[in-house]
C-alpha positions in Angstrom: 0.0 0.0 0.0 1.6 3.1 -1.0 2.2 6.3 1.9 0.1 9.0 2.3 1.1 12.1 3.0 -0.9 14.6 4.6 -1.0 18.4 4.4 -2.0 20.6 7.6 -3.6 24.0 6.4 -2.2 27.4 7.6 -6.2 28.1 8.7 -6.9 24.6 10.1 -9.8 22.5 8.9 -8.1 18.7 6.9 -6.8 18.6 3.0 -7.9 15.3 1.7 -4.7 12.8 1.7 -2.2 13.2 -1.7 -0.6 10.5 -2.8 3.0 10.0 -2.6 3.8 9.1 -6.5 7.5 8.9 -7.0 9.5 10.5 -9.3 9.5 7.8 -12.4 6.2 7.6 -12.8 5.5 11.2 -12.3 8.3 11.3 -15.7 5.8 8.0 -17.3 2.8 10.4 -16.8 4.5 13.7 -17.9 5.9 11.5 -21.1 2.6 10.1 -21.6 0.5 13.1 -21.5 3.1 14.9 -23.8 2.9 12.3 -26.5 -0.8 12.3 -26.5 -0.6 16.2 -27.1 1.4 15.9 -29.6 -0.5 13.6 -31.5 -3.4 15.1 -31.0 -2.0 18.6 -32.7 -0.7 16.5 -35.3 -4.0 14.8 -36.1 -5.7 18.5 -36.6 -2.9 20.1 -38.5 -2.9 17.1 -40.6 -6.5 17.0 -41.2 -6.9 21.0 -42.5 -3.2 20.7 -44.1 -4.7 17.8 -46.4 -8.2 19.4 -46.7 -7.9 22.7 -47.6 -6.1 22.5 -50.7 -6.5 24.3 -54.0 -5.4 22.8 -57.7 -3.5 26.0 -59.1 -1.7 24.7 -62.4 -2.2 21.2 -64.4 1.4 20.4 -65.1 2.6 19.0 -69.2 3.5 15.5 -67.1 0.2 15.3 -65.9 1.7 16.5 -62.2 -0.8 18.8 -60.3 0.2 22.0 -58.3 -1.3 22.5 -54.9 -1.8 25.9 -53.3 0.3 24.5 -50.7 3.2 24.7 -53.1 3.5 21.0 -53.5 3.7 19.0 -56.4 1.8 15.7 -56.4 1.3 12.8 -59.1 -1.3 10.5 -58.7 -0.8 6.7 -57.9 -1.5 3.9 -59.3 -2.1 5.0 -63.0 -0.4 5.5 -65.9 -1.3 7.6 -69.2 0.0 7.2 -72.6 1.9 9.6 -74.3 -0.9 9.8 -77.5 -3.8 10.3 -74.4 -2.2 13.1 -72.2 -3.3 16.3 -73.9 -6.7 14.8 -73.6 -6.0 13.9 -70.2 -4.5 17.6 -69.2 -8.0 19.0 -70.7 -10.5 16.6 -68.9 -8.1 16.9 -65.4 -8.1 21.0 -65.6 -12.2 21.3 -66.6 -12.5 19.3 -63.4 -9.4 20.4 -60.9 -8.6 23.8 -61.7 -9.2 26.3 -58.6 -11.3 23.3 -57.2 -11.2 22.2 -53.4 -9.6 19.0 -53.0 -8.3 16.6 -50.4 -5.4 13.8 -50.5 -5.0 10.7 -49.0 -1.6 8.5 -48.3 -0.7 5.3 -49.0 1.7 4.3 -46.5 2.5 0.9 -48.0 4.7 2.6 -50.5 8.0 3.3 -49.1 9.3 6.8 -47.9 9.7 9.6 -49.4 7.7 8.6 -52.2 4.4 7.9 -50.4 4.4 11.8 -49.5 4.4 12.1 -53.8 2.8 10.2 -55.6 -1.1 10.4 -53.6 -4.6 9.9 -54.0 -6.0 13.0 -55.5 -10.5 13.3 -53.8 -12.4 16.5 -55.1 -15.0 17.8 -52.3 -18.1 16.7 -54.4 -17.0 13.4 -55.4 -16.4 10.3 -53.1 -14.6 8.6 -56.3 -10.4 9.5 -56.5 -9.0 11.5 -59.3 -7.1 7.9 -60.2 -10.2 5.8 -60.8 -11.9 8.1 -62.8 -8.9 8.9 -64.8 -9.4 4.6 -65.9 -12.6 5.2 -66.1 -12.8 7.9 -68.3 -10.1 4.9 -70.2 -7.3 7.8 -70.4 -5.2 5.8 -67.9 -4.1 2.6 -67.1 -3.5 0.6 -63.8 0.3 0.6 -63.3 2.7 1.3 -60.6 6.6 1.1 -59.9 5.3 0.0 -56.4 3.0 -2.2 -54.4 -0.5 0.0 -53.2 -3.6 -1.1 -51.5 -6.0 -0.1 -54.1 -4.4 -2.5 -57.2 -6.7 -4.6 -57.2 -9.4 -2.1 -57.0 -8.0 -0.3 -60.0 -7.0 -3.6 -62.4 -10.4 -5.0 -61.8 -12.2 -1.5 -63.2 -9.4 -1.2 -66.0 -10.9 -4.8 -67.2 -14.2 -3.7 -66.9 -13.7 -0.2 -68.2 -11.6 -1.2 -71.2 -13.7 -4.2 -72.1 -15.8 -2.5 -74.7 -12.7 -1.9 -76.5 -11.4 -5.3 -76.7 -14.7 -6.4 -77.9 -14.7 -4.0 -80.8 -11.1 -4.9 -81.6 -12.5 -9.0 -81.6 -15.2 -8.4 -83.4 -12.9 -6.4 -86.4 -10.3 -9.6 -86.3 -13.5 -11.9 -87.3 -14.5 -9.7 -90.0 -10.8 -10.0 -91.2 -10.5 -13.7 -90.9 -12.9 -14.6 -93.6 -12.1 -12.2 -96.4 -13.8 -11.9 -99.6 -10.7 -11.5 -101.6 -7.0 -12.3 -101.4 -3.9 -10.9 -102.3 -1.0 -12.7 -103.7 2.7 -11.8 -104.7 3.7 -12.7 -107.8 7.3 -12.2 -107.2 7.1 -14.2 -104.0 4.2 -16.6 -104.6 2.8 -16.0 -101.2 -0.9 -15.0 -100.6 -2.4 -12.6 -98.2 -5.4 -11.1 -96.5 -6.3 -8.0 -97.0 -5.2 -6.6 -94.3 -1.6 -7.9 -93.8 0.8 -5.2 -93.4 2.6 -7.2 -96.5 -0.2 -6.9 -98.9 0.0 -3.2 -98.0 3.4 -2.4 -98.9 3.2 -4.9 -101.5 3.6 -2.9 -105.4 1.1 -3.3 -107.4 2.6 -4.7 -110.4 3.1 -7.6 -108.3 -0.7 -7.9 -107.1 -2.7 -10.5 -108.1 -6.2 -10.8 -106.4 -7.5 -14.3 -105.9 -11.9 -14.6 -104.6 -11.2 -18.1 -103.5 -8.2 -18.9 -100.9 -8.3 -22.6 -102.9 -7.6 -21.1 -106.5 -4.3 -19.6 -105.1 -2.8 -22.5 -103.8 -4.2 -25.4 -106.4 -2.0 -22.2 -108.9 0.9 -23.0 -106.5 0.6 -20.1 -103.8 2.1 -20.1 -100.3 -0.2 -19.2 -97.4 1.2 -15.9 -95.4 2.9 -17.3 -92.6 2.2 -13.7 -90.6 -1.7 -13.6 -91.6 -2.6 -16.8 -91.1 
């Protein structure tokens, strides 16, 4: 049972006992309290530091100013070269002098994870990121690991799947032509859209209706387009 002390007042009357607390865990308390504190003003200055931002400029590598004079890029994504003016235009009609709040990944390791972010306007729940792959100007790709990859490859399939369907769709069209090209010079046939029936001259065209007419006349099928 620890010691109680007790205080006689200059006027009489009692003090209640105060107990006698050593010196190490009066240091444990004063540590303890501290590193609350601290946390506690690092939570709030954290929260309006991350929340009260403003897009100022759309960089040419797709990098967005902050009015916090930082310079962010978005993880997770990646936009081609022939898609980034497009990109720029749709990311400054919706960014530019907007509110907007980040979010960290900490899995990535320092300093990048304070870099390369996830970009939230105020009106919309979705990030910058997914609606960039949405919107099929970007990609899911990443020099490192993030918790959202899965999130992002899964609506880059679904996103992008339209456009894989057109593309199969064309290649069936192209596998049953209604002509055929062949080389006199090198007695190989073609389809019609083989990139050597393209550059092929055309004194050395010779266009076949049946696939079977050309090789019963000696013709080589196209080892590329077929």
């Amino acid at each position: 049972m620890a010691r109680q002390r007790f205080l006689v007042p200059p006027f009489g009357g009692s003090n209640p006992p105060i107990p006698d607390i050593s010196f190490g865990e009066l240091m444990k308390k004063i540590f303890f309290y501290t590193i609350s504190l601290i946390i506690i003003i690092f939570s709030i200055y954290y929260f309006f530091y991350n929340n009260n931002l403003i897009v100022t400029k759309i960089n040419n590598n797709l990098s967005i100013s902050l009015s916090n004079n930082k310079t962010i890029s978005l993880l997770g994504i990646y936009i081609p070269n022939e898609k980034k003016n497009n990109a720029k235009i749709f990311l400054e009609k919706l960014l530019m002098n907007k509110k907007v709040f980040i979010k960290y990944d900490y899995t990535i390791p320092y300093p990048f994870y304070d870099k390369y972010i996830y970009l939230y306007t105020v009106q919309n729940d979705t990030s910058i990121n997914e609606l960039l792959i949405k919107n099929k100007y970007a990609i899911c790709r990443s020099p490192f690991p993030f918790t959202k990859f899965y999130i992002f490859k899964n609506l880059e399939k679904k996103c992008h799947l339209s456009k894989k369907t057109k593309t199969k769709n064309k290649n069936i069209k192209l596998s049953n032509p209604q002509f055929y090209i062949a080389n006199k010079s090198s007695k190989t046939i073609h389809k019609p859209d083989c990139k050597f029936a393209k550059k092929m001259k055309n004194s050395n065209k010779v266009i076949f209706k049946n696939l079977q007419d050309a090789l019963k006349k000696g013709y080589k099928k196209c080892r590329i387009c077929f």
